[in-house]
PDB file of the backbone (N, CA, C, O) and the ligand in Angstrom, with CONECT records:
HET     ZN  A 101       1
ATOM      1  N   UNK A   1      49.745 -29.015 -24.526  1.00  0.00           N
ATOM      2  CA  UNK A   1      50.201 -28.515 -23.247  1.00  0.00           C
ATOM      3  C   UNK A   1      51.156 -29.539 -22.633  1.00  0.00           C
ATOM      4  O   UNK A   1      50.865 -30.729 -22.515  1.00  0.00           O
ATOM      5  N   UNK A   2      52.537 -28.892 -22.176  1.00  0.00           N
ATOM      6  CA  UNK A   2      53.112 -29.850 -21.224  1.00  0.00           C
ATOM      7  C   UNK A   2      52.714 -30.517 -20.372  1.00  0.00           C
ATOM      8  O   UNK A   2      51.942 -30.090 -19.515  1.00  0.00           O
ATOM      9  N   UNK A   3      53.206 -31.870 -20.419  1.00  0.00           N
ATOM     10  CA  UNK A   3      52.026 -32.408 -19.064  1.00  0.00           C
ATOM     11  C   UNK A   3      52.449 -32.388 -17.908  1.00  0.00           C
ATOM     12  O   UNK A   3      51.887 -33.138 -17.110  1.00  0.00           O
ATOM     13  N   UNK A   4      53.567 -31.536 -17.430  1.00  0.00           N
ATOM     14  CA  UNK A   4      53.539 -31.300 -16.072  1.00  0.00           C
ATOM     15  C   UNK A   4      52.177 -29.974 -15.687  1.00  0.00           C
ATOM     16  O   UNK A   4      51.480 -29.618 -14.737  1.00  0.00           O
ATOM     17  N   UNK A   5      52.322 -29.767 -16.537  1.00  0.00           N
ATOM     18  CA  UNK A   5      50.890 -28.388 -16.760  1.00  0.00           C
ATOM     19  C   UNK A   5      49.617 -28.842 -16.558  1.00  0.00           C
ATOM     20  O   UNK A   5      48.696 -28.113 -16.188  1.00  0.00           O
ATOM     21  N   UNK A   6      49.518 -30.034 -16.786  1.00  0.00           N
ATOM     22  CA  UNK A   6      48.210 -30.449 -17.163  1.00  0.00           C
ATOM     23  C   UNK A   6      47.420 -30.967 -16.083  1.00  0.00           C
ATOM     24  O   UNK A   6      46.359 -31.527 -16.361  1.00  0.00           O
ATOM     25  N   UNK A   7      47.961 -30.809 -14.333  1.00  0.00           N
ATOM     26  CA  UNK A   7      47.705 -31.205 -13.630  1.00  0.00           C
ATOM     27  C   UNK A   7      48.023 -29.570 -12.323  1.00  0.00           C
ATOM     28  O   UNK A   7      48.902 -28.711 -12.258  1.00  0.00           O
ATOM     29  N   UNK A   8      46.817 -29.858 -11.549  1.00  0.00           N
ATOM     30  CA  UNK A   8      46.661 -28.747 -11.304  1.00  0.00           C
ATOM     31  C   UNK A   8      48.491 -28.401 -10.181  1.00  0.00           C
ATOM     32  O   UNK A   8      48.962 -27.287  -9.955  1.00  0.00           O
ATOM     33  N   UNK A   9      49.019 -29.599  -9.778  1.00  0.00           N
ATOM     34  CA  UNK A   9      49.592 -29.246  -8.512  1.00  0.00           C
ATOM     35  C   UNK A   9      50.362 -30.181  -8.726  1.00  0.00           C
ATOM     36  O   UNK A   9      49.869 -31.138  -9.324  1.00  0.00           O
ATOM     37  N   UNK A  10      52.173 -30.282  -8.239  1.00  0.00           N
ATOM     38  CA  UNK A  10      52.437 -31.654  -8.252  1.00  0.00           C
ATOM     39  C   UNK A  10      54.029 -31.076  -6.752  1.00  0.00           C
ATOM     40  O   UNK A  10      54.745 -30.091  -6.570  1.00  0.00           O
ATOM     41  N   UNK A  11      53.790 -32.581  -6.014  1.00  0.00           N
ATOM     42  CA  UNK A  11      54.316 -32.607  -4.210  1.00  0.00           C
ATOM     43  C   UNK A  11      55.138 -34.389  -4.256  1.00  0.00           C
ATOM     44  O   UNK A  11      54.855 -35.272  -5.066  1.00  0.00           O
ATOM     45  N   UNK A  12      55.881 -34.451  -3.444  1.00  0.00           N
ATOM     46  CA  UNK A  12      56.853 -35.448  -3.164  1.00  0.00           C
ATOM     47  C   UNK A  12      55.479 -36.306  -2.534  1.00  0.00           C
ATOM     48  O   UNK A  12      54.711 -35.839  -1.693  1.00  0.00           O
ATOM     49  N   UNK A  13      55.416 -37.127  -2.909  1.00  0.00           N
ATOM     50  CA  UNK A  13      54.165 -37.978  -1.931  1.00  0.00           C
ATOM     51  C   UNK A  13      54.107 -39.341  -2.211  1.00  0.00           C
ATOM     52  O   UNK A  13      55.128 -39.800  -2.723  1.00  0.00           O
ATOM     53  N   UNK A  14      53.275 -40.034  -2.033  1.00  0.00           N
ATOM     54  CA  UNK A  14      52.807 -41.698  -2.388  1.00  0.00           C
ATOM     55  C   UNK A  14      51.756 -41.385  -3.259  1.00  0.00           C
ATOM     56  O   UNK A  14      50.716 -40.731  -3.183  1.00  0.00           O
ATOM     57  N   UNK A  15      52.674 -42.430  -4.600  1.00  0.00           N
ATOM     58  CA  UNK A  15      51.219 -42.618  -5.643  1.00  0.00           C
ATOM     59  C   UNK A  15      50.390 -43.619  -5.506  1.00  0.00           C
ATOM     60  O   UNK A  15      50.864 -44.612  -4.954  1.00  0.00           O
ATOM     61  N   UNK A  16      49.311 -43.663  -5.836  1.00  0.00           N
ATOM     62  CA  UNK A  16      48.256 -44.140  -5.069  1.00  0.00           C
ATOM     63  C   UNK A  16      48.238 -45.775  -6.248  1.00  0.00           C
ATOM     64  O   UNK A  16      47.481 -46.684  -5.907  1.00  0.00           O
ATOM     65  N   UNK A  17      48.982 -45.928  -7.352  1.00  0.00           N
ATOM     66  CA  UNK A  17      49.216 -47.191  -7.756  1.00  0.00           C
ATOM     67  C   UNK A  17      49.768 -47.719  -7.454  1.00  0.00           C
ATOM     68  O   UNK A  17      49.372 -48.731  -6.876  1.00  0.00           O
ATOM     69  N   UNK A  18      51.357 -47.407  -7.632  1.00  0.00           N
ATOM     70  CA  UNK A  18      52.885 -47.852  -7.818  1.00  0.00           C
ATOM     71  C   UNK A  18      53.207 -47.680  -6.221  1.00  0.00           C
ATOM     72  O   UNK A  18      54.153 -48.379  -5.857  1.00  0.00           O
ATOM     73  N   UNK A  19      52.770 -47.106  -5.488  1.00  0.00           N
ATOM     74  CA  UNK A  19      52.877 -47.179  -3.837  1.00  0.00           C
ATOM     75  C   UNK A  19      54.277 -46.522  -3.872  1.00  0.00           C
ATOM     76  O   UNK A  19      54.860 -46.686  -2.800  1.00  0.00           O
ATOM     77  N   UNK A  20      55.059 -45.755  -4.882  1.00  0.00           N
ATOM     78  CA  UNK A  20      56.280 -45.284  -4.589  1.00  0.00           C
ATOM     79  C   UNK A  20      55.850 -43.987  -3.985  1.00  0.00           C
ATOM     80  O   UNK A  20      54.786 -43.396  -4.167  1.00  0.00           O
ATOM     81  N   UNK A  21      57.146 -43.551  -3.025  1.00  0.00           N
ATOM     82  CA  UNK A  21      56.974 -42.366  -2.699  1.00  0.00           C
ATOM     83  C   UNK A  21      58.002 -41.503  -3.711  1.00  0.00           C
ATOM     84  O   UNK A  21      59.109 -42.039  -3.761  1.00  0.00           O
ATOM     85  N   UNK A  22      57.900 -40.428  -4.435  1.00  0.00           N
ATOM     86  CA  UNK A  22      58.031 -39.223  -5.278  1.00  0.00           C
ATOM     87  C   UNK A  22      57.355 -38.592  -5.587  1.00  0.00           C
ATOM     88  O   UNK A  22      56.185 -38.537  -5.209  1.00  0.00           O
ATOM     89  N   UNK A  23      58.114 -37.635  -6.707  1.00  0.00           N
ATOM     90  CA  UNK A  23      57.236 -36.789  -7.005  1.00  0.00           C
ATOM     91  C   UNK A  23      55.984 -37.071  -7.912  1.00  0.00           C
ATOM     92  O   UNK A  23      56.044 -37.486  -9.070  1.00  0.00           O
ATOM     93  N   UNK A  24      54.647 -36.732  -7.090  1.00  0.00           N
ATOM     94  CA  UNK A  24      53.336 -36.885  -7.591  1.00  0.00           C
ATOM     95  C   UNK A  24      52.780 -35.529  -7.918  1.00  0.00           C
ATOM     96  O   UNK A  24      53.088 -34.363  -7.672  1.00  0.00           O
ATOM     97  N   UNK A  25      51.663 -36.273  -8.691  1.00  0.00           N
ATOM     98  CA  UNK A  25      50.265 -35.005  -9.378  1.00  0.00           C
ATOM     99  C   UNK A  25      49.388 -34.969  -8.026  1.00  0.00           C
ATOM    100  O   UNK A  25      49.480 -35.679  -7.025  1.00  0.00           O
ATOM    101  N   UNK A  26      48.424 -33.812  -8.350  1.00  0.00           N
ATOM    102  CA  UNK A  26      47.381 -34.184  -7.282  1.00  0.00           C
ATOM    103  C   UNK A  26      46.907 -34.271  -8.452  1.00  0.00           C
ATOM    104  O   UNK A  26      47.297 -33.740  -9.492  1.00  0.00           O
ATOM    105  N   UNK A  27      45.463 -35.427  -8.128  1.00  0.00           N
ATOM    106  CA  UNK A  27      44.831 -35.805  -8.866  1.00  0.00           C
ATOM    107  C   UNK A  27      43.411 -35.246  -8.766  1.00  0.00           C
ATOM    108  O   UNK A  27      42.697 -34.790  -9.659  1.00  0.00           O
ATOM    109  N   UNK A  28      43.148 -35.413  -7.291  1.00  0.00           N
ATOM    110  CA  UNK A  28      42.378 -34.656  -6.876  1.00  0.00           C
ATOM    111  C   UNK A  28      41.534 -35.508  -4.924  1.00  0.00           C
ATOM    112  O   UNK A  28      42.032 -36.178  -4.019  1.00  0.00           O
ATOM    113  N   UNK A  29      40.823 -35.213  -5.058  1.00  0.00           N
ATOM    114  CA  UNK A  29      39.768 -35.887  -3.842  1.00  0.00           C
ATOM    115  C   UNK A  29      38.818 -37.348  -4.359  1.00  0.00           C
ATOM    116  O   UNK A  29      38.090 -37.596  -5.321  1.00  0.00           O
ATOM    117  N   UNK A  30      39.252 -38.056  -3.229  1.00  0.00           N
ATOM    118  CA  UNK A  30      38.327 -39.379  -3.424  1.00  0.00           C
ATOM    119  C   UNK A  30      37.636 -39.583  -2.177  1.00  0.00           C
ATOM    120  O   UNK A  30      38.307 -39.587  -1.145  1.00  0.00           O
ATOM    121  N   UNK A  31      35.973 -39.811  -2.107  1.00  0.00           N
ATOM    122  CA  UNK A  31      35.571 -40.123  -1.331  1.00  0.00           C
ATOM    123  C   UNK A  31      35.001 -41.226  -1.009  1.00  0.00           C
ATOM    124  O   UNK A  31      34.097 -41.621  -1.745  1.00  0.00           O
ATOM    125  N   UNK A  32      35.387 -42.049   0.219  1.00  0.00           N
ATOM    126  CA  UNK A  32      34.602 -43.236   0.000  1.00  0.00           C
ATOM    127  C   UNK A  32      34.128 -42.932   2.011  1.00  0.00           C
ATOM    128  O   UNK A  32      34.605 -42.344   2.982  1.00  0.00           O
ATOM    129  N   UNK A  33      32.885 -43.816   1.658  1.00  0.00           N
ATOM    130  CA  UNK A  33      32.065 -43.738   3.323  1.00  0.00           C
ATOM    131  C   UNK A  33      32.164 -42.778   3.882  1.00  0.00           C
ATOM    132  O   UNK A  33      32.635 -42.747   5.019  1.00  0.00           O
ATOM    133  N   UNK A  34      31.661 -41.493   3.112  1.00  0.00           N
ATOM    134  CA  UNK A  34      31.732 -40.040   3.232  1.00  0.00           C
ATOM    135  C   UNK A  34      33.016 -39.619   4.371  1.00  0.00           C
ATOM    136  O   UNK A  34      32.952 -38.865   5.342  1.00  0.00           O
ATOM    137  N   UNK A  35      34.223 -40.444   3.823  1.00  0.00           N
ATOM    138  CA  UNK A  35      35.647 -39.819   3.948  1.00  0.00           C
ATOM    139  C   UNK A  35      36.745 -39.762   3.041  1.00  0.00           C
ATOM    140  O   UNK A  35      37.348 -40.704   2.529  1.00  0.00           O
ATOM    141  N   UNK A  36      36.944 -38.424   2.893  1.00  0.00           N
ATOM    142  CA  UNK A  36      37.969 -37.941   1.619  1.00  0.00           C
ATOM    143  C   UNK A  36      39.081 -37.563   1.787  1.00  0.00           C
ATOM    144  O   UNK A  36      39.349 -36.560   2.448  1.00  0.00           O
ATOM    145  N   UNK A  37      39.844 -38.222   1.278  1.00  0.00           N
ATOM    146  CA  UNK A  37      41.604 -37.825   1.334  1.00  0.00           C
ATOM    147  C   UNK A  37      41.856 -37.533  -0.204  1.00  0.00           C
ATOM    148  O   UNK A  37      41.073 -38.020  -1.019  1.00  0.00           O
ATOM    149  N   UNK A  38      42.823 -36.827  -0.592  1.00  0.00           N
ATOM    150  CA  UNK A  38      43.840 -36.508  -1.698  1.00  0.00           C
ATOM    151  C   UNK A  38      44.235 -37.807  -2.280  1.00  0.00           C
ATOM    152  O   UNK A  38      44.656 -38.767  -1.635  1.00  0.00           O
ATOM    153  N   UNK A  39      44.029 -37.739  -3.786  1.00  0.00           N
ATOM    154  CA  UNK A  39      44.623 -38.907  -4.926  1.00  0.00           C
ATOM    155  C   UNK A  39      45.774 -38.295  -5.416  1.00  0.00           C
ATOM    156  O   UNK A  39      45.676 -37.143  -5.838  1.00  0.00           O
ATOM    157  N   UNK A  40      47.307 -39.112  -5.441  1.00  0.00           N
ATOM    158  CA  UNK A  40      48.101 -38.665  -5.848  1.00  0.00           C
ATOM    159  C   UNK A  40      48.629 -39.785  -6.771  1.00  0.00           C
ATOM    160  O   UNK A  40      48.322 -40.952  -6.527  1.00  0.00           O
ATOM    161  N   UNK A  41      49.542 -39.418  -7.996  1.00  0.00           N
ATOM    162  CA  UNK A  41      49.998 -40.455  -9.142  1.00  0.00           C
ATOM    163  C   UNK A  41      51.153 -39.665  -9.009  1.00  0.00           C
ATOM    164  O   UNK A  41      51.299 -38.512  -8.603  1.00  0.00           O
ATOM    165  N   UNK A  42      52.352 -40.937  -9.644  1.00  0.00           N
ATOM    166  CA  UNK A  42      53.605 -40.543  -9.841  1.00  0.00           C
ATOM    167  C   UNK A  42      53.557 -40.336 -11.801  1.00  0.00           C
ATOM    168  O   UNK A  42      52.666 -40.864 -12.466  1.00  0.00           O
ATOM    169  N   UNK A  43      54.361 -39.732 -12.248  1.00  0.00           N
ATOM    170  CA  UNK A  43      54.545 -39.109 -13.444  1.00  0.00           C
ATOM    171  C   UNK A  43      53.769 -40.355 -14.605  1.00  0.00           C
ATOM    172  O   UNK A  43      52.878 -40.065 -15.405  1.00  0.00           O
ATOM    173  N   UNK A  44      54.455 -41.926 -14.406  1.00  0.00           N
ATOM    174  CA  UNK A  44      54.346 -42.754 -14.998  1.00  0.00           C
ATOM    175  C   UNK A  44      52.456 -42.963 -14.862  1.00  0.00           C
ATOM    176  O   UNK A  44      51.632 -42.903 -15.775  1.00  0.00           O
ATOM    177  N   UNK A  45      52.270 -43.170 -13.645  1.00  0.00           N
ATOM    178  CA  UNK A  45      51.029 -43.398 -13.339  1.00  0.00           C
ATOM    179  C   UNK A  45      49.943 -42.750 -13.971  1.00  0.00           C
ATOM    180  O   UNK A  45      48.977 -43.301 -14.498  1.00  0.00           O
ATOM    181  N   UNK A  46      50.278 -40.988 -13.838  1.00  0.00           N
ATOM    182  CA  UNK A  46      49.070 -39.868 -13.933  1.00  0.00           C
ATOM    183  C   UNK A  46      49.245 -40.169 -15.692  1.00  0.00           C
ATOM    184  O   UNK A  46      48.174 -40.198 -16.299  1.00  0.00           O
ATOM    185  N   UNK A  47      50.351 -40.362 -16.413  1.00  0.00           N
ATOM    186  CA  UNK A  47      50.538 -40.812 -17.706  1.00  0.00           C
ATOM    187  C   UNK A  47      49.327 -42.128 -18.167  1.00  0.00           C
ATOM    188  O   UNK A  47      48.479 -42.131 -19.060  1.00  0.00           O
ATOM    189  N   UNK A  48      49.598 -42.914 -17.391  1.00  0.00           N
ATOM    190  CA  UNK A  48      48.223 -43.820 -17.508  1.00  0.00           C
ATOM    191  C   UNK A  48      47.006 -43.441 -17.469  1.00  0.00           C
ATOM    192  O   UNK A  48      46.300 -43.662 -18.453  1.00  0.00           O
ATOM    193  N   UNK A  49      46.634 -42.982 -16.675  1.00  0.00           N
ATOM    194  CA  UNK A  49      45.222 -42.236 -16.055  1.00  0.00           C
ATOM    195  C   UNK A  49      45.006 -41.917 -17.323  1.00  0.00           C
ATOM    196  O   UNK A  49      44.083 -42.520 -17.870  1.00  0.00           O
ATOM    197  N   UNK A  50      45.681 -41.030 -18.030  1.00  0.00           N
ATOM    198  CA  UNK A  50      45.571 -40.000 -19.207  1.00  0.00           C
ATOM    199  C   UNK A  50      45.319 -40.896 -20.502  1.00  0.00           C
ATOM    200  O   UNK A  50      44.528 -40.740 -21.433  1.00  0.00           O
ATOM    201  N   UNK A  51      45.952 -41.561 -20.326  1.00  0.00           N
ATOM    202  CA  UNK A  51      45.774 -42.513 -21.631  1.00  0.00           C
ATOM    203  C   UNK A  51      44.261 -43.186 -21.372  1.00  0.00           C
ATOM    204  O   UNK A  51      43.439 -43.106 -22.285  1.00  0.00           O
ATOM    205  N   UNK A  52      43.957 -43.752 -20.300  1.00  0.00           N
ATOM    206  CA  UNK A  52      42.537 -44.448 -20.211  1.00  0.00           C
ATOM    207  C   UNK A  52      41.402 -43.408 -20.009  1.00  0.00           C
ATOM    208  O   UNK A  52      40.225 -43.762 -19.940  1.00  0.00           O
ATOM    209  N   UNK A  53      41.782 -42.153 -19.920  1.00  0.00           N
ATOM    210  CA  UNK A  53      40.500 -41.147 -19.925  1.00  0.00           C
ATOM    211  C   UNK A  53      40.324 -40.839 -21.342  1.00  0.00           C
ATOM    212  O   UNK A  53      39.220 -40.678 -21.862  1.00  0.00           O
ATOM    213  N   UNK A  54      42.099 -40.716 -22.305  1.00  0.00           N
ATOM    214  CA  UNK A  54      41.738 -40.383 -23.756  1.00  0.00           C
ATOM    215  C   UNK A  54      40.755 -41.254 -24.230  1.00  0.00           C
ATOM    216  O   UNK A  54      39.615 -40.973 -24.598  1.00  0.00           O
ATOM    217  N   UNK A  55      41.616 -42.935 -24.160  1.00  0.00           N
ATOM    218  CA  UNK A  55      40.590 -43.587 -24.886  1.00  0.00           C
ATOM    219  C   UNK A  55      38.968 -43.519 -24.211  1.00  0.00           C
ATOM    220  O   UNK A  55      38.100 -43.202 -25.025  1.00  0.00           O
ATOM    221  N   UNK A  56      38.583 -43.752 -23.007  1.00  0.00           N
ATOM    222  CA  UNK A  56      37.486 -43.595 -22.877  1.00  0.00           C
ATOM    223  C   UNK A  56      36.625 -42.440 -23.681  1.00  0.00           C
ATOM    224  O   UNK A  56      35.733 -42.802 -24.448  1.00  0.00           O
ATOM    225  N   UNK A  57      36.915 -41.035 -23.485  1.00  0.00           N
ATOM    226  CA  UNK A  57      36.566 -39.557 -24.993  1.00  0.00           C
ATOM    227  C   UNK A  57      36.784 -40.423 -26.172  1.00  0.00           C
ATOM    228  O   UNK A  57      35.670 -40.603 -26.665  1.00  0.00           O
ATOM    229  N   UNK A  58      37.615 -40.999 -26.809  1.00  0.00           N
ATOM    230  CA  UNK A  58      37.371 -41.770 -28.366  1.00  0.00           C
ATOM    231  C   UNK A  58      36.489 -42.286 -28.198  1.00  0.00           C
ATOM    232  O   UNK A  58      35.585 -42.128 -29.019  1.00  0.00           O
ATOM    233  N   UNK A  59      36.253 -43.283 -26.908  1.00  0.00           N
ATOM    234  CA  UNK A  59      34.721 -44.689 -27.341  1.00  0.00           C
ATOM    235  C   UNK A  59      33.748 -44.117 -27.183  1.00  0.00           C
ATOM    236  O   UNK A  59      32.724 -44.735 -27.473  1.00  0.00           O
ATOM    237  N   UNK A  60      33.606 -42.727 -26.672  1.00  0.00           N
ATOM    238  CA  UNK A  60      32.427 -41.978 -26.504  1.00  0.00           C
ATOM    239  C   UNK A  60      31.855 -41.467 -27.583  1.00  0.00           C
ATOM    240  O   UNK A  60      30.695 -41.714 -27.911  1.00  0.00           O
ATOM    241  N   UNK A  61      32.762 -40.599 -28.303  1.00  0.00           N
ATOM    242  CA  UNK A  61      33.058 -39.987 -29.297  1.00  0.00           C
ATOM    243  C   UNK A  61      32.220 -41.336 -30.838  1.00  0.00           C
ATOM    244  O   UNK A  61      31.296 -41.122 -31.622  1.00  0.00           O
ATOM    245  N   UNK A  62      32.928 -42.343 -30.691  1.00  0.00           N
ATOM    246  CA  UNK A  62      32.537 -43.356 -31.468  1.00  0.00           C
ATOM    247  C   UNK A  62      31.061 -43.818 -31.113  1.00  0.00           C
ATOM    248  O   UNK A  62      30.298 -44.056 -32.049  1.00  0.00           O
ATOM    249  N   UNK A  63      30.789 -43.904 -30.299  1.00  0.00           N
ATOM    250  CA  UNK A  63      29.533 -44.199 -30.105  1.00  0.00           C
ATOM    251  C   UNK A  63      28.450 -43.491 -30.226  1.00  0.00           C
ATOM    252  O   UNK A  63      27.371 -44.073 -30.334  1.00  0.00           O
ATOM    253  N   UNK A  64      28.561 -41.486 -30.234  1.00  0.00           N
ATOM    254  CA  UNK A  64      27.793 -40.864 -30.582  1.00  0.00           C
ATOM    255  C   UNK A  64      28.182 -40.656 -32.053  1.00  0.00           C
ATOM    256  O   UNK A  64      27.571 -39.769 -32.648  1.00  0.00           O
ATOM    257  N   UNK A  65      28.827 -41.137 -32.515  1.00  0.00           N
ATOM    258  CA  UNK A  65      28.817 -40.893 -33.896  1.00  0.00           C
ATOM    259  C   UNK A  65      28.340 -41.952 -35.005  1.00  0.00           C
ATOM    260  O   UNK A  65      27.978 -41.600 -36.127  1.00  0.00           O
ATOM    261  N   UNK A  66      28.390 -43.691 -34.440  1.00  0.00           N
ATOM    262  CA  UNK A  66      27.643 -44.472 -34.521  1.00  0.00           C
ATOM    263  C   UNK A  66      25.836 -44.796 -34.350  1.00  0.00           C
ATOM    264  O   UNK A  66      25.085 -45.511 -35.013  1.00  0.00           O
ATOM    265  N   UNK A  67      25.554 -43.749 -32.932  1.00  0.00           N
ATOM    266  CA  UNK A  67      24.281 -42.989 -33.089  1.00  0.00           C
ATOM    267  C   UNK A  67      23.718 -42.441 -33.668  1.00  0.00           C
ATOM    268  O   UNK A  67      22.513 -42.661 -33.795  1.00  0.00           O
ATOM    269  N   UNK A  68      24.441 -41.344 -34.363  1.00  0.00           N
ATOM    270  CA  UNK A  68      23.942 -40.404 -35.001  1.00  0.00           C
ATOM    271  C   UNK A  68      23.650 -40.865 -36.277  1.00  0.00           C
ATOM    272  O   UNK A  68      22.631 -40.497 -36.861  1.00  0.00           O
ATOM    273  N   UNK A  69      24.825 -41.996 -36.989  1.00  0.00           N
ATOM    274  CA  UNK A  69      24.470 -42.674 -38.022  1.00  0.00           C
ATOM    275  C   UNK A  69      23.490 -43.116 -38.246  1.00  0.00           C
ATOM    276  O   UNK A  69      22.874 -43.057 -39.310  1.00  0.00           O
ATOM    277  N   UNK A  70      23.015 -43.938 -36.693  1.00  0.00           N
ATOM    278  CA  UNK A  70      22.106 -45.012 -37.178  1.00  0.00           C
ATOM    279  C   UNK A  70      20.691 -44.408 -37.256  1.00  0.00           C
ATOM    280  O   UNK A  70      19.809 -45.106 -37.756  1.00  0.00           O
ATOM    281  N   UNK A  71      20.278 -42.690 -36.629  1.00  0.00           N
ATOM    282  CA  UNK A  71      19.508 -42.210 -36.386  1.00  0.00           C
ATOM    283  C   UNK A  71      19.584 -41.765 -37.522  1.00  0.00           C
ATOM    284  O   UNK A  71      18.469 -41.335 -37.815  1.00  0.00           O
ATOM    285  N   UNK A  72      20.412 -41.600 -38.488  1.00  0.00           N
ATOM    286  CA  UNK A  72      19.686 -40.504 -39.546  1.00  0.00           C
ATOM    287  C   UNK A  72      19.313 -41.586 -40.801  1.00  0.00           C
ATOM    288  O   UNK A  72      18.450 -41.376 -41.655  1.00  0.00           O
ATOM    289  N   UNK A  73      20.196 -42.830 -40.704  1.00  0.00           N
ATOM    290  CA  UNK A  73      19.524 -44.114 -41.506  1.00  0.00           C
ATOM    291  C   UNK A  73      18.327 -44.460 -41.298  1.00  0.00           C
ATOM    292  O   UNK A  73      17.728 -45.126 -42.142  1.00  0.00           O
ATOM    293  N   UNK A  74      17.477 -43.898 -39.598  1.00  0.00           N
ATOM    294  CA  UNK A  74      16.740 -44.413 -39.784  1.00  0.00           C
ATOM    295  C   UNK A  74      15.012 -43.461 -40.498  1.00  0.00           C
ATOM    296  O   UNK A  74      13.871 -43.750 -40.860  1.00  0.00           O
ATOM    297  N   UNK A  75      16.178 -41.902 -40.280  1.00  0.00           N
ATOM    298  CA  UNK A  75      15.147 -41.086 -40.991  1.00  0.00           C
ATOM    299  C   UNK A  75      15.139 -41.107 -42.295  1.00  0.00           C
ATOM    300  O   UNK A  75      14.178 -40.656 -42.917  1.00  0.00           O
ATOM    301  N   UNK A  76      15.978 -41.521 -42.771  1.00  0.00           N
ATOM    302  CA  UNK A  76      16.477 -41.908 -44.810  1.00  0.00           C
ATOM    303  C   UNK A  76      15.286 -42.993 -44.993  1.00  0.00           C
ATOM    304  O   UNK A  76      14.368 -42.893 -45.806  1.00  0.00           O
ATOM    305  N   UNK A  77      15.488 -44.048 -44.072  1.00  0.00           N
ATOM    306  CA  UNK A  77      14.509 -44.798 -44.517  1.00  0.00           C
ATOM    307  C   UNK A  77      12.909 -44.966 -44.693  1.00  0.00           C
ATOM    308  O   UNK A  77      12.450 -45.968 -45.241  1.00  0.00           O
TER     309      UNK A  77
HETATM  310 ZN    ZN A 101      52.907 -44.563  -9.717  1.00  0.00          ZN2+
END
């Protein structure tokens, strides 16, 4: 999927890294001290995000599959 697609919404705004104002993703809602405003990334940014959520799904991915190994080595044995 294109990755302008891949984000539900995208508005001229401040990205919430790079502090530039352009065109951003919404990213979505962040709440802190039960007050929530809108997360926005500029193209480069939401590009990052994406890359550290992929790899995070791989180390997950690796680790239940390292599990599963070690669980069925330990029924072999
Ligand atoms: Zn940015």
């Amino acid at each position: 999927m294109e990755f302008y697609l891949r984000f539900p919404a995208w508005a001229l705004g401040l990205c919430f890294k790079c502090e530039v104002y352009r065109l951003v993703a919404v990213l979505g809602d962040l709440t802190v001290g039960g007050v929530t405003i809108k997360l926005y990334a500029c193209h480069p940014c939401a590009w990052r995000l994406e890359q550290l959520h992929h790899q995070e799904v791989q180390r997950r991915r690796t680790v239940a599959l390292v599990t599963m190994t070690r669980a069925e080595n330990a029924v072999a044995a």
